[in-house]
N, C-alpha and C positions, 0 to 999 in steps of 0.2 A: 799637460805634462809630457816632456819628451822623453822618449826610449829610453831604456837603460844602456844601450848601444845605439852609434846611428844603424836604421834601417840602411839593406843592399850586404854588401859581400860581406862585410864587417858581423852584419845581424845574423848572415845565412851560417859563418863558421862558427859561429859561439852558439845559436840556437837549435841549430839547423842541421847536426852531425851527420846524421843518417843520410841526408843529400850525397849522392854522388859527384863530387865538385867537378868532376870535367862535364856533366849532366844542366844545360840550359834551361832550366826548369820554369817552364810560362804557361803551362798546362794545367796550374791548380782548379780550376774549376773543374773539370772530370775527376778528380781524385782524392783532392785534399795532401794536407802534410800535416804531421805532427812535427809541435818542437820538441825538441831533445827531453829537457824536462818532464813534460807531461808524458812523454812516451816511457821514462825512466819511472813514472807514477805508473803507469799502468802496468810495465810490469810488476812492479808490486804485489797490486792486487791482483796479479794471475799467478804467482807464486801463493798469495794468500788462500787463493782458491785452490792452487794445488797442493795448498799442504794441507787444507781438512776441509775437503770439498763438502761435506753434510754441515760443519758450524757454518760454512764462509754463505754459503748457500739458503740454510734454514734461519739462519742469526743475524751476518752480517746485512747481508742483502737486502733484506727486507726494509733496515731501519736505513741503510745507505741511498735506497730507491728513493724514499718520502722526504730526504735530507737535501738528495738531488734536485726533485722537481720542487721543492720549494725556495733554489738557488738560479733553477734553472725560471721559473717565477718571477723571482726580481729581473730577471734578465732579458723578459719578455715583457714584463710590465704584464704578471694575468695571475689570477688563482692559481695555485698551485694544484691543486685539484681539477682542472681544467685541462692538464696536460696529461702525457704516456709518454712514456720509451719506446721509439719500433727501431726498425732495423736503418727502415733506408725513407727516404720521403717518398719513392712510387710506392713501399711496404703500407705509408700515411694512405695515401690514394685510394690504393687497392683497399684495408681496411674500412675506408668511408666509402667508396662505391660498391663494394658489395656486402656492405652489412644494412645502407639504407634503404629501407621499406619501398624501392620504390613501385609505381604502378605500369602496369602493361601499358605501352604508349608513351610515357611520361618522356619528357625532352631534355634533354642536355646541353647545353650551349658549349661549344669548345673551338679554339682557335686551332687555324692551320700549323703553326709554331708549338704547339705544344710536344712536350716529352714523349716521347717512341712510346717506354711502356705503359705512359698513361692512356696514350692513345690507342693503344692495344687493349688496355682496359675496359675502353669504350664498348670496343668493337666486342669484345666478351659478352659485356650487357647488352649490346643490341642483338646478337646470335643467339644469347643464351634467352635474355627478357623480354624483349622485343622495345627495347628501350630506344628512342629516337633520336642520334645526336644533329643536335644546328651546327652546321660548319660557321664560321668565322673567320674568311679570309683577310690575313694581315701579309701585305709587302710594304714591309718597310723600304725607305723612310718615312715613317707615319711622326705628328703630333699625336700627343697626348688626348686632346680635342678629336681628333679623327676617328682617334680608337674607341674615343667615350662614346660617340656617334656614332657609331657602328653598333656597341653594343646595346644602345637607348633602342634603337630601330629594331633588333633585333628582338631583345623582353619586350617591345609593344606589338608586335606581329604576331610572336609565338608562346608567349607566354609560357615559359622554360618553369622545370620544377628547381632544378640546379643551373649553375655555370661554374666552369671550372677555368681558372685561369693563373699565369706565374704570377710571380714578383720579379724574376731575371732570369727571363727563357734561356735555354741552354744552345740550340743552334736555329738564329742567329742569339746571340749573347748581349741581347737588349734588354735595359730595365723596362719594364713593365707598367703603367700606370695604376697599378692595382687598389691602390687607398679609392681612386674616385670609382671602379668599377665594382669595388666592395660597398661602397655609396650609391652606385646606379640599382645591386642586389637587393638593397633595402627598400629603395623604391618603388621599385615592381612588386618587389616580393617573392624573389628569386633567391634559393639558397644560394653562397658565395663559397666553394672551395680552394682554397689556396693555397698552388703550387709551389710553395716558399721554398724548394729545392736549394735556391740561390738566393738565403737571406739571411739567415744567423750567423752574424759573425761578420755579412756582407755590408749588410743595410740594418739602420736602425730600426728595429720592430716596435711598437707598443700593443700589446692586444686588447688592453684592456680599452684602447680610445679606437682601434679600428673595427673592434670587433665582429670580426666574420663568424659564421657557423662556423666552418670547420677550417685547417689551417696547419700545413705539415713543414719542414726544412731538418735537412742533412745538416748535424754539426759536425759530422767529419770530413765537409768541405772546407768551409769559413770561417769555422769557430775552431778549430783547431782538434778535436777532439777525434782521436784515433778509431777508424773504419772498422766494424759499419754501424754509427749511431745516427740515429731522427728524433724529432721531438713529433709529439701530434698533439692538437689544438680540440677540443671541441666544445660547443657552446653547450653552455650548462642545459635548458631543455631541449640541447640532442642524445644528453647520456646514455639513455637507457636504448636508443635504436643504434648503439657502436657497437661492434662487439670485434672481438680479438681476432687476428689473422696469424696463425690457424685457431678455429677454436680450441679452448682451452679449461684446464679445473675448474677455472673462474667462473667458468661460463652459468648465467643466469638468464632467463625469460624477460624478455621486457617489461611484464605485468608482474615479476616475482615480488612477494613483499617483503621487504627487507626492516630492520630495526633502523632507528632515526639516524644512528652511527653510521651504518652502514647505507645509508642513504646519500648522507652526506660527504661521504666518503667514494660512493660508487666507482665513478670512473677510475680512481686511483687504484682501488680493490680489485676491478675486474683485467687490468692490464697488470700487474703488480709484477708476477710470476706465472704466467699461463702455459709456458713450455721451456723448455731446457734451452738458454740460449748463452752469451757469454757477456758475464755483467761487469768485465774491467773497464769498457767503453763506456757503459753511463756512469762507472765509477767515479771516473778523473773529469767529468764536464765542471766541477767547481774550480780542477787544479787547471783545465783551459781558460775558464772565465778570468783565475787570478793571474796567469799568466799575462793575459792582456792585458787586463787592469795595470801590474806592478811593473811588470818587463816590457809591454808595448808604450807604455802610456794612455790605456784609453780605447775607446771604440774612437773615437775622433781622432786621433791620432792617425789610430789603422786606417780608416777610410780617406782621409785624404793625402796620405802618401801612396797608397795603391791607386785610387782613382787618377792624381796630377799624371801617376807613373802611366797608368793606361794613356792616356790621353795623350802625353810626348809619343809615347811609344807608338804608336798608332800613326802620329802626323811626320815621324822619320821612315814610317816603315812605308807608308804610301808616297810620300814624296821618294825616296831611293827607289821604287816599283812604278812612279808613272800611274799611281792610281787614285783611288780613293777607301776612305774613313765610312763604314754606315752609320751616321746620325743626321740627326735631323736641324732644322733652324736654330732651335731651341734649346738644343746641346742636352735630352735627355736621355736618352741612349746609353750611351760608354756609361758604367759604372768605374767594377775594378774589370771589367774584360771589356774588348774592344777590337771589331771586327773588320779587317782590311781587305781590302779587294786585290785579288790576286793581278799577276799582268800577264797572263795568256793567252792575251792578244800579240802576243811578243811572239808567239810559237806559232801561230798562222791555226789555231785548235779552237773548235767551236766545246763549249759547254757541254751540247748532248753525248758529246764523242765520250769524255772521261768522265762523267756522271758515274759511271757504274763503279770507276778505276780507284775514287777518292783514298779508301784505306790503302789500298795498296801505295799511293802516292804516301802517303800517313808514314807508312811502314819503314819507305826509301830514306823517310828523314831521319830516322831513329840510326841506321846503321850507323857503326864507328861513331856511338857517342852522341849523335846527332840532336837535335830538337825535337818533340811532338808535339805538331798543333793542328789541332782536328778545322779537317776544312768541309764546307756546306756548299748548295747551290740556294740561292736564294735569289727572288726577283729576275732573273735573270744574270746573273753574277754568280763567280765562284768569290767565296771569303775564306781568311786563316781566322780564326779564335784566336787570341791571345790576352793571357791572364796575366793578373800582374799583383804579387803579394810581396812584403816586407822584405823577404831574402832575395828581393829581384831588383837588380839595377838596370839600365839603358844598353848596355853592354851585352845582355841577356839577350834583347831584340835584334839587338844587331845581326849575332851569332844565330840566332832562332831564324831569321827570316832569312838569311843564306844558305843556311842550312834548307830550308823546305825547299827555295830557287833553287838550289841544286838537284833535289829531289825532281822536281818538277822538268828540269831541264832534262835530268837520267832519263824520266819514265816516258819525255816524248820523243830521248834518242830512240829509246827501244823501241817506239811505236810506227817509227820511220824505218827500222832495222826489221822488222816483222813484217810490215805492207810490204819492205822492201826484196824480203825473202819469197812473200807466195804471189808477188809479181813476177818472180823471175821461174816460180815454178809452176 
């Protein structure tokens, strides 16, 4: 079914209000966007909340939560009962690494590419627990095949309690092979966490046929749904070793006994309502979902106009730059973002030099209006991210990747303007 508008400038002004139109916006994957619509839902229910925060709260809430994750259910393909509301998907992470039993020693398998604060996560549990993590170094451009072999060799060595790993790493902004590596977990016998940060709303999920133990993504990334909601996953016999971040009234013993109801209900029960948060964001996740369904045309729809759109974008922006695309033979890589290589070979600038400099580079772009696209070192290569969603046309990249060139061009005047200064003093 096609849009109710074509997607690009036409979809961005009727949907997309809140955009600042002279603002190039290719940066959705750090942030997300709400449409107009849903954003006009949610305030709603923050008025609803503000006018008798005890009914909206003690009344509403409760019966809107159980309405939610049984929408949000269908949309996952999983028990409804299987899922929570957290705030953010590292909020998913942190929830499941420090609520699980784990033992002094016990091992973690984690890729070099993984998220900052999951990765800080880690290192919590190994300071704090004395928890073991397995590095997994990935330079891409990898196959699919390679990555699976990497982690086959790995669970036969070390025999890991967990492994944690994405669906579409955030720098670089590569999909992930995760369906076969949640298949390699079963084999071994290795718990499967997953990083799904980059998948709701991105990539089709089923849980019910991939089913991993545990399993988090931000739908105020990709799914539309205003900042800052996550969904969390967890597999029916891990219920009772989850518990809430921060703890909360809910909070029960893992051996507590509970009535059948309440058994059967657990996970829902014990995340429901644990602390004072603000519940207009999982309110509107049905009015995101229908949005896309009625006004987008579809998950199919959305996904292959953003991806085709990555993927042009990507092969004008490295050809106009004299560089290259990171994917691989197989083309699985590029999702809806897609990472180009910068040309600072063009500056006579070695990598290790601006390593340190990148936000600030970041920064120079935004000025007067500018673009932001968050750039990485990877492999030996700097890359721009560039996301590419429904209110984005070709025109956007153009604009985006001049904008940074400029940027880049300023911050190595000044860096010639500085040598240039305490050479002469």
């Amino acid at each position: 079914m096609p849009p109710a508008v074509p997607f690009g400038k036409q979809f961005r002004e009727k949907y997309f209000q809140e955009l600042d139109p002279k603002y190039p916006a290719v940066n959705h994957g750090s942030n997300g966007l709400t449409p107009t619509p849903v954003f006009q839902k949610y305030v709603e229910v923050m008025k609803r909340d503000f006018r008798n925060p005890d009914y909206f709260r003690r009344i509403e809430q409760p019966l809107l939560y159980v309405e939610t994750l049984k929408e949000l259910g269908k949309f996952l393909k999983s028990d409804y009962r299987n899922l929570a509301i957290v705030d953010s998907a590292s909020t998913g992470v942190n929830t499941i690494l420090r609520s699980y039993p784990f033992e002094q020693g016990s091992k973690i398998v984690a890729p070099n590419t993984l998220f900052e604060a999951c990765a800080n996560t880690l290192k919590f549990l190994r300071n704090r627990y004395n928890v073991e993590i397995i590095p997994i170094l990935l330079e891409y451009p990898l196959s699919d095949a390679e990555i699976a072999a990497k982690y086959a060799e790995v669970f036969e060595r070390e025999h890991p309690t967990l492994a944690i790993f994405d669906t579409v790493s955030s720098l670089p902004g590569v999909r992930f092979p995760f369906e076969k590596i949640t298949e390699l977990c079963k084999k071994y016998e290795v718990l499967s966490l997953i990083d799904g940060a980059h998948s709701a709303g991105l990539l089709p999920v089923n849980l019910d046929e991939l089913q991993p133990d545990f399993y988090t993504s931000n739908l105020h990334k990709w799914m539309y749904v205003p900042c800052n909601c996550a969904v969390l996953y967890v597999k029916e016999k891990h219920h009772r070793k989850i518990h809430t971040l921060p703890i909360g009234s809910t909070y029960l013993d893992d051996n507590t006994e509970v009535s059948e109801e309440d058994e059967n209900k657990w996970f829902v029960n014990r995340f429901s309502d644990y602390s004072t948060r603000n519940f207009a964001s999982p309110a509107v996740i049905r009015d995101a979902i229908k949005f896309r369904k009625e006004i987008c045309g579809g998950e199919e729809a959305i996904f292959d106009y953003c991806h085709n759109l990555a993927v042009k974008a990507g092969e004008i922006i490295s050809e106009k730059w004299g560089t290259s695309v990171l994917e691989n033979k197989a083309k699985t890589l590029t999702s809806t973002m897609v990472n180009v290589e910068l040309p600072i070979h063009k500056f006579g600038i070695q990598l290790n030099t601006i390593i340190t400099s990148l936000s600030k580079i970041c920064n120079k772009s935004l000025e007067n209006h500018g673009a932001f696209v968050p750039l990485f070192a990877h492999n030996g290569k700097l890359y721009g991210r560039f996301s590419a969603q429904v209110y984005n046309e070709l025109s956007d990249y153009e604009k985006a990747s001049d904008d940074l060139l400029s940027a880049l061009e300023s911050y190595f005047e000044d860096m010639l303007i500085d040598s240039t200064m305490k050479t002469s003093i």
